[in-house]
N, C-alpha and C positions, 0 to 999 in steps of 0.2 A: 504494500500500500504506500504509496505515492504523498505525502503529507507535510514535507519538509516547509513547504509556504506558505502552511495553512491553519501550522499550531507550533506556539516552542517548543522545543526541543527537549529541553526538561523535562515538560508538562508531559511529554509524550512518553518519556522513556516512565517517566513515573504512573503514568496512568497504564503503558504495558506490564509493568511490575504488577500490579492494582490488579490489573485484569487478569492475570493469570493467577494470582492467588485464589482469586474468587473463583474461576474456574477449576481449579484443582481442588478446591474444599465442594464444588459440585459435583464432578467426577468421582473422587472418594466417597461420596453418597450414592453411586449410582446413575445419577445423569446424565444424560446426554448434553452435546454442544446446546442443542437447541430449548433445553432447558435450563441453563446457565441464563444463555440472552432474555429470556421470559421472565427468571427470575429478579433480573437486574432490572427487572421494569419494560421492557422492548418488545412491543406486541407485533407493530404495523411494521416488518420486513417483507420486501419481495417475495425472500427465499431465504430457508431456514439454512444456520451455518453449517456444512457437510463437512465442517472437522473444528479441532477445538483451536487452532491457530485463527480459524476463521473469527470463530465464536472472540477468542481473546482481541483482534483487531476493533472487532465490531462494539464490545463493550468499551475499550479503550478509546474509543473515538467518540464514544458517547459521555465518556468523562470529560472529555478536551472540547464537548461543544456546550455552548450557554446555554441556559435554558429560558424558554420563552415561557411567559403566565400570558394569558389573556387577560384582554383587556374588560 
């Protein structure tokens, strides 16, 4: 994943650390990738992550974006 201009650097490596913890305490329970992302709040995807690198990108990216409230 292609991200370098899109979030710092930091933020990133520390949110893929993040994210695979959280994925591997899901896994150890049994889980599937696609249970990880669900659990972390992530309903509305395409297409569910077909592996846990997938699954760790896609959380990870979700830590590094703001979150919008309605208005």
């Amino acid at each position: 994943m292609n991200i370098e201009n899109q979030v710092n650097p930091a933020q990133w490596t520390e949110a893929v650390g993040r994210a695979h913890n959280y994925c591997t305490a899901i896994d150890r329970r049994g889980g599937t990738p696609t249970d990880a992302v669900r659990a972390y709040g992530l309903f509305k995807l395409d297409t569910d992550p077909a592996d846990w690198d997938k699954a760790e990108m896609i959380i990870a990216l979700a830590m590094c974006t703001p979150t919008r409230h309605p208005n």
